[in-house]
N, C-alpha and C positions, 0 to 999 in steps of 0.2 A: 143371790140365789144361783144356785148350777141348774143347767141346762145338759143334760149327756145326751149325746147326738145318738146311743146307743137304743136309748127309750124311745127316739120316734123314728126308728126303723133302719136306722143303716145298720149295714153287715160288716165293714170294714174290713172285708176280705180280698177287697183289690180289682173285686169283680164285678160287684155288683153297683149300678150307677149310686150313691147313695150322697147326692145335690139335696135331691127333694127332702129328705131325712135331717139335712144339716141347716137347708132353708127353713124349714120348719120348726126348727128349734132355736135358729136365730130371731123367725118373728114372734115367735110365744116369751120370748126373752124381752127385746122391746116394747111388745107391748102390754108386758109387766110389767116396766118400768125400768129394764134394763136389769144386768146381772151377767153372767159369764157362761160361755158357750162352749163346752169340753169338748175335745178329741180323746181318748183315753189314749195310752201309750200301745203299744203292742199291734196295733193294726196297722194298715194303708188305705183310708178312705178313696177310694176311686170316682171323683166327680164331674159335673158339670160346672154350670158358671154359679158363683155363690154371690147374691147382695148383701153387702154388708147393711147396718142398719143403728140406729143412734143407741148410743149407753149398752152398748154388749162390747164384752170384749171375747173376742175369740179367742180361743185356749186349746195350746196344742201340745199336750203333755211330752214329756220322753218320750221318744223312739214310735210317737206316734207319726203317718206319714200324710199328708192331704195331696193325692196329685192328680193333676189335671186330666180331664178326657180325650184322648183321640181324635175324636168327631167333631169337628170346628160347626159341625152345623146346630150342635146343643150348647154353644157359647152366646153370651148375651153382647147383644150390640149397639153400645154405647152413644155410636154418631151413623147407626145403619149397616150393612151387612155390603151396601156397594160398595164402599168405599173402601173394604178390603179386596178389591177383586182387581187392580194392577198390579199386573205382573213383574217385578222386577230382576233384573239377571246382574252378576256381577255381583262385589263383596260390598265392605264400607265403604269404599273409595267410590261407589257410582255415586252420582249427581244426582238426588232422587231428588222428586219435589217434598219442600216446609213441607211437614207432618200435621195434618189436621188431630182433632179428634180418635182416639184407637176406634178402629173397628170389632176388635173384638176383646174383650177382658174376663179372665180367670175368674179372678176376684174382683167387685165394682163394689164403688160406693157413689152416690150422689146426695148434696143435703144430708148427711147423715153424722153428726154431731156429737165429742164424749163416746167414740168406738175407739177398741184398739186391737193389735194384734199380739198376743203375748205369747211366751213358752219356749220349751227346749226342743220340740217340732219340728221337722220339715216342710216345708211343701214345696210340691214338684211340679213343674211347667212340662213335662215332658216333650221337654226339646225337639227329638228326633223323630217325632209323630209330624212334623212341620218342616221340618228340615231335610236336604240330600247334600250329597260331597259334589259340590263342582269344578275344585279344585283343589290340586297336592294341599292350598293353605287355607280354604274357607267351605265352610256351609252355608247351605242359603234355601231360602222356600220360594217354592211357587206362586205367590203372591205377598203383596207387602200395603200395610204392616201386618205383623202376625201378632198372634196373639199376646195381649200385654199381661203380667201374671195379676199384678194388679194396679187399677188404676182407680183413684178416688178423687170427686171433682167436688169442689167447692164444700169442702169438709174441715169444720175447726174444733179443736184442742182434740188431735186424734196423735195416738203411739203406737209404734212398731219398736218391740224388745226382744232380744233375745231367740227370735226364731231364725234358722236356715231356709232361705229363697233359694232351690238352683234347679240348673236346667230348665231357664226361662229361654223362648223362643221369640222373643222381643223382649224389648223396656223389663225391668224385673217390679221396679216401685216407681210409680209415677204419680206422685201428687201433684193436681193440677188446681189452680185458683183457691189452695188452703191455708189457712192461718192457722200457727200455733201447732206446730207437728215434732214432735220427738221422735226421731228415727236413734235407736240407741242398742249397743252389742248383738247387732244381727249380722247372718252373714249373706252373701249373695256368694253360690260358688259357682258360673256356669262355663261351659267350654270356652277355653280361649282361640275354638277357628269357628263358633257358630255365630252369623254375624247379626248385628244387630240387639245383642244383647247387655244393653246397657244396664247398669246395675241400680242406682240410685238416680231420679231425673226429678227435682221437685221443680214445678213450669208454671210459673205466675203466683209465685206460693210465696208468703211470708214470715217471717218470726221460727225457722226452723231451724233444727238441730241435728247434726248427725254428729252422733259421738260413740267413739270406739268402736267401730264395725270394720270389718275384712270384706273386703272385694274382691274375686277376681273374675273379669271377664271379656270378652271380646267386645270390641268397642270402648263405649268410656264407661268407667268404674263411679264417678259420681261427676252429674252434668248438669249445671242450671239451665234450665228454659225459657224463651219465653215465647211459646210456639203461637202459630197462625189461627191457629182453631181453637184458643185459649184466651183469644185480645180483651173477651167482655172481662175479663180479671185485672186485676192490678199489676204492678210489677214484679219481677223474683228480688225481694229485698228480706234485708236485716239475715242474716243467714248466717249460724256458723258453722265449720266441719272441724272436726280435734279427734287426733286421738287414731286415727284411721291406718290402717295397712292395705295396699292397695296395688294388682297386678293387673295391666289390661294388655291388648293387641292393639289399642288404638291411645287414646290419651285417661289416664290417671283422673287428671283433676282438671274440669275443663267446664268454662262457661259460654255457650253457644252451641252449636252454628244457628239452630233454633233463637233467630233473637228478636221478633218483632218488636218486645215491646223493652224497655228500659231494665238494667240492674243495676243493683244499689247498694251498698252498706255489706259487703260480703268478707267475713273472717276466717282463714285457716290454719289451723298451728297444728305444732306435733303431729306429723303424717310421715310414712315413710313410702315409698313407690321405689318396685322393684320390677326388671323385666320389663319393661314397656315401652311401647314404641314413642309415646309421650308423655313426657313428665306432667305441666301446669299449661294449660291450653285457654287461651282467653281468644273465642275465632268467633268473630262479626261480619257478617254478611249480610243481613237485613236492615232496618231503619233504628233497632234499640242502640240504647248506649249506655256503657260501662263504667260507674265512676265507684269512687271509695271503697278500693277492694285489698286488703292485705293478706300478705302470705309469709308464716312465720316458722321458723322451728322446723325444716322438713330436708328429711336426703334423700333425693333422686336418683336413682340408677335407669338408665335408657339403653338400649339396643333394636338395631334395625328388623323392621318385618318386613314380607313380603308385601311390591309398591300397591295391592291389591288394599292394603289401610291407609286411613289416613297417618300421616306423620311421618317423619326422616327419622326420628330418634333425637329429638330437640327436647334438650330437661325444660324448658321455657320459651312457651312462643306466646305473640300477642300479634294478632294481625286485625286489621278491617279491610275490608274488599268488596265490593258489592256482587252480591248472587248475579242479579242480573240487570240488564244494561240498565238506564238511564234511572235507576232507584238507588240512592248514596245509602250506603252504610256506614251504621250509627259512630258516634264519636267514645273513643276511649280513652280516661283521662283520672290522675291521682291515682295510681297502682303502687302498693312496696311490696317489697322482698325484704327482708331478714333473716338472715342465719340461713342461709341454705346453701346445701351441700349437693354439687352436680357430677356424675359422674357416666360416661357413656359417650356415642357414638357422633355426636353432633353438641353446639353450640348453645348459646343464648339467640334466640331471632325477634326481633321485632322489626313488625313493617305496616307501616299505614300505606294510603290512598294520595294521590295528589289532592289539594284541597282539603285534605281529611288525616291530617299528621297523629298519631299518637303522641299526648301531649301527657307532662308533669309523672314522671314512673324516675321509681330510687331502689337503687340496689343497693343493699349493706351487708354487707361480711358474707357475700357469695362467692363461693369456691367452685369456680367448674374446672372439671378437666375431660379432656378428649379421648378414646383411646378406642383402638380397633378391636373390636369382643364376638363381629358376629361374620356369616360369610357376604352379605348384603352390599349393594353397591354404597361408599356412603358420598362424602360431598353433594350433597341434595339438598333441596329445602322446598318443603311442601304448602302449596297455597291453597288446594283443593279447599272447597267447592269454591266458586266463583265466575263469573263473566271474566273469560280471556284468560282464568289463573291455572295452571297446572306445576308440576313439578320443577323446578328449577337447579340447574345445574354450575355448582360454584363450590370454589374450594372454601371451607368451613372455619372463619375464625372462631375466637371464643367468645365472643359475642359479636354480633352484626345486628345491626340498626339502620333501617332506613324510612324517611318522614316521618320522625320523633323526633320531637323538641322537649328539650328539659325535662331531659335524663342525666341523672347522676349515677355513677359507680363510686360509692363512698368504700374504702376498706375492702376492695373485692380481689379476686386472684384468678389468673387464668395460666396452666397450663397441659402438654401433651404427652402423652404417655404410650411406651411398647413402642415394637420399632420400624411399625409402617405408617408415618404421619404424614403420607402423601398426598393424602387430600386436605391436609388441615393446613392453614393458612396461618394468618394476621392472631396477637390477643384479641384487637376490638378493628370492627371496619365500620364507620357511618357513610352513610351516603344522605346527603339535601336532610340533615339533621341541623337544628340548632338549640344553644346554651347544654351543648351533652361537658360535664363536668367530669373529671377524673379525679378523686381527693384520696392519693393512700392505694392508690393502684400499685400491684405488682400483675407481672406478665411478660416474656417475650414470644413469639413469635416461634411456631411449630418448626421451621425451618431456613436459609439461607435462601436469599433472595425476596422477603418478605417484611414490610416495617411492623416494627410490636405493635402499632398501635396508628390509625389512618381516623382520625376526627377530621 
């Protein structure tokens, strides 16, 4: 049965609050037994915070718009309204503290079971209701976090199809502690200098799917979790992503920095990433840890941002490093590459911990090449967040490895291109690495006075 949010009173004229209109037609939906909850096309629903609720699926016809309210003070507050009140300054790059719980959500759901979000729709985070310009290359708000567009906790067999997310002023999709989640040809479009605005985060969730969706946004584009405020949950396992096109300012495809608790069983093929400051990001700084994770089928293109993001322009990094002092971060171990294709500003990096080595990672028929694309300083390599880590200054082989053991390069290739390869070094450099195997390597060495290859 339909539901038109038209019959219980909104005006959809942009103006007039109409939350209460849409809530109400979502609870007469549930508890009938569920059924489908319209948007018609032609309008722009102007709301507050909506709950979602079990067996409805929201329905957001063509050219219909749902976007969010102005007023943070009529948003619903998922873990409390305090704990949106530090203030942070500075773009992605500050050193915030683990993310608890959002403080405030667009869209919520909790325990709510068999929901989905469907349609050819928008909805709008209205970003710059949250945001100001603090710099020539980022936006930022007055307090952090801000608002999530939506966040859904402990919710299984739920779908998001086909609808446009953008101009979210934090997180765009955050499912947190869910089982069984089809994320599938949706898109997230949001500024790529409002910071904070990551696209896909599913954080302690399992058995999900993101397939065929377009990203672009500041921050990372899709990011496992497994956040501080989330631990009563399981781990982020069984997981695949396919099919995806993907632009950020920070990293593409990236599992962490949020990592308290364990990931697991994680697959991504056919994806393509363009423009971005990070290609495949696997960054551990907490006590989880990372195993059986493949990455298959995908061409990276990377270029430098301002040091105000994370990343150097690295198509693939793999780091552990602990946040903070005397708390070790988790072990990362069984990683491949297949078929990928690197092109951009910086290298291969991987780098463990003393005591804490990235162990058992195989690269096959990976192609990178180097080459100067933007005005940015490069020879860099970014460690951000961590106890004692910052930016690192070294000229950039084609792959560098340091505290990895048994790493293979099976069938891979590295070289430099255009004709200022001044900061590009060595094909491969290891440092306190062992059993790293070379089988079918081509590669020399960006210029004279440099050996192709330092094991």
């Amino acid at each position: 049965m339909q539901y038109n949010v038209l019959d219980f009173g909104a005006k959809g004229d942009g103006i007039q609050n109409d939350a209460p209109a849409i809530q109400a037609a979502i609870d007469a939906c549930t508890a009938a037994g569920g059924g489908q909850v319209v948007l018609e096309g032609g309008h722009t629903y102007y709301s507050s915070s909506i709950i979602l609720k079990s067996n409805v699926d929201l329905h957001l016809e063509q050219g219909s718009l749902l976007k969010a309210h102005a007023d943070i003070t009529t948003y619903f507050h998922p873990n409390g309204a305090e704990a949106g009140n530090a203030a942070v300054s500075g773009a992605a790059a500050v050193d915030r503290p683990v993310t608890l719980k959002p403080s405030y959500a667009f869209l919520y759901a909790k325990d709510a079971d068999n929901f989905s979000i469907t349609g050819q729709g928008a909805i709008d985070g209205n970003v710059y209701a949250f945001m100001k310009r603090v710099s020539p290359y980022y936006f930022n708000g007055d307090f952090y976090p801000r608002p999530t567009m939506c966040y859904v906790e402990h919710c299984n067999h739920i779908s998001f199809t086909g609808i446009t997310m953008q101009n979210s002023p934090f997180w765009t999709l955050h499912p947190a502690g869910c089982d069984d989640v089809l994320i599938q040809g949706i898109r997230v479009l949001n500024p790529l200098d409002c910071t904070n605005s990551d696209g896909i985060d599913p954080d302690h969730s399992s058995n999900v799917r993101i397939i065929g969706c377009h990203v672009t946004c500041a921050d990372d584009c899709i990011c496992l979790k497994s956040s501080a405020g989330n631990m009563e949950y399981g781990p982020c396992r069984n997981i695949i992503i396919s099919g995806c096109t993907l632009t950020s300012t920070s990293a593409a495809l990236k599992i962490g920095t949020e990592g308290t608790g364990d990931f697991e069983n994680v697959i991504v093929d056919n994806c393509i990433v363009t423009g971005t400051n990070r290609g495949i990001s696997i960054q551990i700084r907490d006590g989880g840890n990372v195993r059986n994770v493949s990455f298959s089928n995908i061409i990276i293109e990377t270029r430098r941002f301002a040091d105000c993001w994370w990343g150097t322009a690295e198509p693939i990094v793999i780091t552990t490093h602990s946040r903070n002092e005397g708390v070790p971060s988790g072990h990362i171990s069984n990683i491949r590459f297949y078929n990928i294709t690197c092109d951009g500003e910086n290298g291969v990096f991987l780098s463990g911990a003393d005591g804490n080595h990235i162990e058992d990672v195989l690269f096959e028929n990976v192609r990178v090449t180097l080459r100067k694309t933007s005005k940015w300083e490069r020879g860099l390599y970014d460690l951000r967040p961590g106890f004692g880590q910052g930016i690192e200054k070294m000229v950039s082989p084609g792959f560098l490895m340091r505290r990895a053991d048994k790493v293979t390069l099976r069938n891979c290739s590295v070289s430099f291109a255009g004709e200022d390869v001044s900061d590009f070094g060595e094909a491969v450099r290891c440092h306190e690495c062992t059993g790293v195997a070379l089988e079918g390597f081509q590669g020399k060495a960006a210029r004279e006075g440099f050996e192709d290859v330092i094991v």
